[in-house]
Backbone bond lengths (Angstrom), bond angles and torsions (degrees), N, CA, C in turn:
res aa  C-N    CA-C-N  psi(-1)  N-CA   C-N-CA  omega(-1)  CA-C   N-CA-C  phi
1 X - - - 1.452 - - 1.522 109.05 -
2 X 1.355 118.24 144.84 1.540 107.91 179.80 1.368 95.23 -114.58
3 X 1.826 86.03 165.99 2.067 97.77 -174.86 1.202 94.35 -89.46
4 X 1.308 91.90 144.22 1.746 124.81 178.91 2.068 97.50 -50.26
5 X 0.974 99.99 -47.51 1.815 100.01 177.09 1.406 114.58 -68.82
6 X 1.346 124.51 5.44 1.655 122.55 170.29 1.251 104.42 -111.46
7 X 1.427 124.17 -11.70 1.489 132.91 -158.88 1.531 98.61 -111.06
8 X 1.520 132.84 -57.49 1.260 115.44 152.18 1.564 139.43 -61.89
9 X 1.215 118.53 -19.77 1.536 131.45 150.02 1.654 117.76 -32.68
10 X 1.333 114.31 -39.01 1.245 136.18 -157.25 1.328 96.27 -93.66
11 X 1.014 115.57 -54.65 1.445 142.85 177.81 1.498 132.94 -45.86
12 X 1.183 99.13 -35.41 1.471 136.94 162.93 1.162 126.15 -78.79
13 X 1.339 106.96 -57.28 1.326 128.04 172.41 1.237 114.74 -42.21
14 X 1.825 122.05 -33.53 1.173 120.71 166.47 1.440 143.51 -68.89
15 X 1.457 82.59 -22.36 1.751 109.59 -176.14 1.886 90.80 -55.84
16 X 0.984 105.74 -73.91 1.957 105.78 174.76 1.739 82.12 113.98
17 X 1.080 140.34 36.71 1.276 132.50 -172.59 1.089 127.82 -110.15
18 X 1.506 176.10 27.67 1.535 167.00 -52.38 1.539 95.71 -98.13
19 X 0.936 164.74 -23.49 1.085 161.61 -135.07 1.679 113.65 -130.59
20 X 1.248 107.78 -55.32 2.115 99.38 157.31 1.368 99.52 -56.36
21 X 1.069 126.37 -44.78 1.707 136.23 -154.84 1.712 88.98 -51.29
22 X 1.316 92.53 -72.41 1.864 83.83 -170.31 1.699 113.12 -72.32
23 X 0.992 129.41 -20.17 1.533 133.83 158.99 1.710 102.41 -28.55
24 X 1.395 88.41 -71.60 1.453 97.44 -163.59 1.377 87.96 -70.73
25 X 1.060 168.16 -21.98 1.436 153.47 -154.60 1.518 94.63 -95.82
26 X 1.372 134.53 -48.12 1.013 125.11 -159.17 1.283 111.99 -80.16
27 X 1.520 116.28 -24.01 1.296 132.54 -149.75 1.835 97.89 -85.82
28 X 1.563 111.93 -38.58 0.909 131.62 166.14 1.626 161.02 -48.54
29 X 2.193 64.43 -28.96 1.766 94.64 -158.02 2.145 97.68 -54.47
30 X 1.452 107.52 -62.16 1.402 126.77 -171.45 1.702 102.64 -19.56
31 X 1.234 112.76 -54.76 1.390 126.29 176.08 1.886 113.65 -62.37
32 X 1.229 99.57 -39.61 1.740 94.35 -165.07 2.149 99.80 -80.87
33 X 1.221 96.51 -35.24 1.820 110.91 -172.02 1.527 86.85 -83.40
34 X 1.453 135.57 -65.30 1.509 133.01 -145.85 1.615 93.34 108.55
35 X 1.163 98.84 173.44 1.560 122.51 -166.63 1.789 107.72 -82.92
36 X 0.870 118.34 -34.01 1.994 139.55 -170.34 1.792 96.15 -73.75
37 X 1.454 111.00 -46.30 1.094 109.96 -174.44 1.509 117.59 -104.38
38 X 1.139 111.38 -31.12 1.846 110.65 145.58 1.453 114.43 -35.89
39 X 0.910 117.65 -50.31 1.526 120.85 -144.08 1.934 96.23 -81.35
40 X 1.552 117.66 -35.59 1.639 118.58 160.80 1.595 112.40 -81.70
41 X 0.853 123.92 -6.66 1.781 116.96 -162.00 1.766 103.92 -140.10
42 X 1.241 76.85 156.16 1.617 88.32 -168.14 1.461 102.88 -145.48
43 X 1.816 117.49 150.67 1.313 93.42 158.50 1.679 127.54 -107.63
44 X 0.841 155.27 154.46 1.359 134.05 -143.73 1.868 87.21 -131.23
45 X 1.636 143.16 -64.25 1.310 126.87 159.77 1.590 106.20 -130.75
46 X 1.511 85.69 167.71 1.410 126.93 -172.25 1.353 119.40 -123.85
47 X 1.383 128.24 97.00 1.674 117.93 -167.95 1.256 89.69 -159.26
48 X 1.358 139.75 155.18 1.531 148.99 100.69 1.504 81.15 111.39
49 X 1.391 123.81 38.47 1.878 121.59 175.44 0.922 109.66 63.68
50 X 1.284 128.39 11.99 1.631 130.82 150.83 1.315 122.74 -108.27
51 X 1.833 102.75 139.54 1.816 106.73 172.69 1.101 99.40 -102.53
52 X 1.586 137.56 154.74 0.781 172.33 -163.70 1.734 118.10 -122.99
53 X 1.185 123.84 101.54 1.754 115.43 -159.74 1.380 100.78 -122.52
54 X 1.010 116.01 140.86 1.856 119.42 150.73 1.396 127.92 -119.84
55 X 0.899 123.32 175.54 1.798 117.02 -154.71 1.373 103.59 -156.99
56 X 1.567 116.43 136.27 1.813 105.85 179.25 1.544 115.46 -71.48
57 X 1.257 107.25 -17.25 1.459 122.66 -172.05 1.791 118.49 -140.87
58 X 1.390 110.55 146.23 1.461 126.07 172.17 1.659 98.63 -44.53
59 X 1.244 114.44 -74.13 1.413 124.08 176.27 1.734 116.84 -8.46
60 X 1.443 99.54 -70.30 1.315 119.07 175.12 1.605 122.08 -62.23
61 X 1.492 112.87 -44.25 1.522 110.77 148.10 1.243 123.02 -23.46
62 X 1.593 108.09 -81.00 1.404 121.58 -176.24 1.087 110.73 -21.05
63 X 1.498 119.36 -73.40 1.217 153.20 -145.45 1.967 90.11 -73.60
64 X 0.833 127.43 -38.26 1.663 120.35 -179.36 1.246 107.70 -94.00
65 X 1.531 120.02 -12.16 1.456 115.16 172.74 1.603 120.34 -82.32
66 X 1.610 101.95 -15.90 1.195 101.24 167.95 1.697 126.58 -84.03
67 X 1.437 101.58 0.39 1.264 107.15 -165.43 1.373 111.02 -121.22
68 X 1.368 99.12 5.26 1.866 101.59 168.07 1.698 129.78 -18.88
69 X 1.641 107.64 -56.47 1.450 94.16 -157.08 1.555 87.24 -95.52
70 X 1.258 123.05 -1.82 1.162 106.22 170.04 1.468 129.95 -63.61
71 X 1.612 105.40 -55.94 1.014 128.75 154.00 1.566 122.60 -34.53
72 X 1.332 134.11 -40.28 1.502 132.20 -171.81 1.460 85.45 -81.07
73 X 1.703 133.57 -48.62 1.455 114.19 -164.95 1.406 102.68 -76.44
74 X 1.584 139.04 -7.95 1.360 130.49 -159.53 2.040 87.24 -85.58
75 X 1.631 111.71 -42.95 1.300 109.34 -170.25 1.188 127.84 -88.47
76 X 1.663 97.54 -6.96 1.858 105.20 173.70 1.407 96.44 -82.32
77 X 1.523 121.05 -38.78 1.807 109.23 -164.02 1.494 98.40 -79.11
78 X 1.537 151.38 -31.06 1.196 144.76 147.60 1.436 113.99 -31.39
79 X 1.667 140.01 -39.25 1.337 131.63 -152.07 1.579 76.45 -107.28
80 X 1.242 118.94 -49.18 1.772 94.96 -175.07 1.823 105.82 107.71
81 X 1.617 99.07 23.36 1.361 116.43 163.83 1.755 100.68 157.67
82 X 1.386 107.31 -168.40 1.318 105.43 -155.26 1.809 105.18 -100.57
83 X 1.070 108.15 112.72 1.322 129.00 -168.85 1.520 108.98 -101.30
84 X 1.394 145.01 -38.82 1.161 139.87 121.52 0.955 130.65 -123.18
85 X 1.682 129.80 179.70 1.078 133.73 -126.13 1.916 98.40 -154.11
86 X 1.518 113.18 -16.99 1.045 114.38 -149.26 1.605 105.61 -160.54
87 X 1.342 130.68 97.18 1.675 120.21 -169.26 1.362 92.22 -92.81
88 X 1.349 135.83 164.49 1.672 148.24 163.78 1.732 93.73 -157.57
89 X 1.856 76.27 133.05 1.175 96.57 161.78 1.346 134.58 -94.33
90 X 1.887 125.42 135.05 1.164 110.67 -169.21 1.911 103.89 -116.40
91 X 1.633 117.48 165.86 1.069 87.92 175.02 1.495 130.36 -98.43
92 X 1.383 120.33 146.38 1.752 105.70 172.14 1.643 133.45 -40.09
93 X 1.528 92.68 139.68 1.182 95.77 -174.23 1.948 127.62 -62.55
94 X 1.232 118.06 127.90 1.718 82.68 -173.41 0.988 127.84 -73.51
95 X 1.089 128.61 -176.01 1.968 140.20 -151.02 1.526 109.52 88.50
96 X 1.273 86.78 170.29 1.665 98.59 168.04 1.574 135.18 -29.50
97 X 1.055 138.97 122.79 1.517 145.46 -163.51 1.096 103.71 -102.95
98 X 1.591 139.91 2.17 1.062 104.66 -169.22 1.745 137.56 88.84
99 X 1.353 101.90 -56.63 1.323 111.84 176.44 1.570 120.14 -85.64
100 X 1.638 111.15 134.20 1.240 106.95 -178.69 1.387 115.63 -75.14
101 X 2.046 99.76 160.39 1.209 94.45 -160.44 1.910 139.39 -71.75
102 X 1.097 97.55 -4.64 1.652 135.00 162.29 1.633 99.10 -47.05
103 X 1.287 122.07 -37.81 1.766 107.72 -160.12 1.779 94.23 -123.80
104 X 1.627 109.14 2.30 1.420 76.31 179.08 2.112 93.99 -120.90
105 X 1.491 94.88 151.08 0.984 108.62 -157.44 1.860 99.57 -88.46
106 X 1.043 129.64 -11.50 1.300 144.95 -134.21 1.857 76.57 -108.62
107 X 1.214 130.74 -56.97 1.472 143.63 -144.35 1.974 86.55 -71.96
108 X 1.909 80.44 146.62 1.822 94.36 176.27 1.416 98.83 -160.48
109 X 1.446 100.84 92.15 1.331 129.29 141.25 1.769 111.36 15.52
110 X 1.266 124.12 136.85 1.618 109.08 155.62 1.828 93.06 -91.51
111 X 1.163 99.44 172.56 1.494 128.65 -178.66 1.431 101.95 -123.15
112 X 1.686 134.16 97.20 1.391 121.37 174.39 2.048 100.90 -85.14
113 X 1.072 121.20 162.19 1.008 114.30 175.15 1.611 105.25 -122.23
114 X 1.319 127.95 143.46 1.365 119.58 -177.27 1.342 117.20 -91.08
115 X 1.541 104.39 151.11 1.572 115.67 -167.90 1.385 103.44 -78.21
116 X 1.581 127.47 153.49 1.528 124.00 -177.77 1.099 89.19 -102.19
């Protein structure tokens, strides 16, 4: 039986369009990274055989920079041909992430101190 994410990958792939392309990429990602690394990273674009990633943290960078070509064959054999060629990392935008403050490593607390 094949997964529904290699079968619409394919599917898409036909459309020739940038816009399902990253739909389905994003929609996907949780499954192609796992949930631990979904949950810091994101991909933000997809064009010209390159992904484009951002990350709440250096940590999490690292950790996908080491896994580049893995990653291009984990998302080319999901799309059902070669969809990129090339990941870059960009950096997050500032403000709020989203993520609570428990998972992001970047976050620092104020310290009020009490008046005597």
């Amino acid at each position: 039986m094949e997964r529904a994410g290699e079968f619409l990958g394919r599917a898409v792939h036909r459309l020739k369009r940038p816009d399902p392309t990253f739909a389905w990429l994003t929609s996907t990602w949780p499954a192609l990274v796992g949930q631990a690394l979904a949950a810091h990273t994101r991909p933000v674009r997809c064009e010209d055989d390159r992904l484009e990633l951002t990350s709440d943290a250096k940590a999490w960078q690292c950790q996908l920079e080491t896994m580049q070509s893995e990653l291009c064959n984990r998302i080319n054999h999901a799309w059902g041909g070669t969809l990129i060629r090339e990941v870059k990392f960009i950096p997050a935008k500032p403000g709020p992430s989203g993520i609570r403050h428990e998972a992001d490593n970047e976050y620092k607390p104020f310290i009020h101190r009490r008046r005597a």
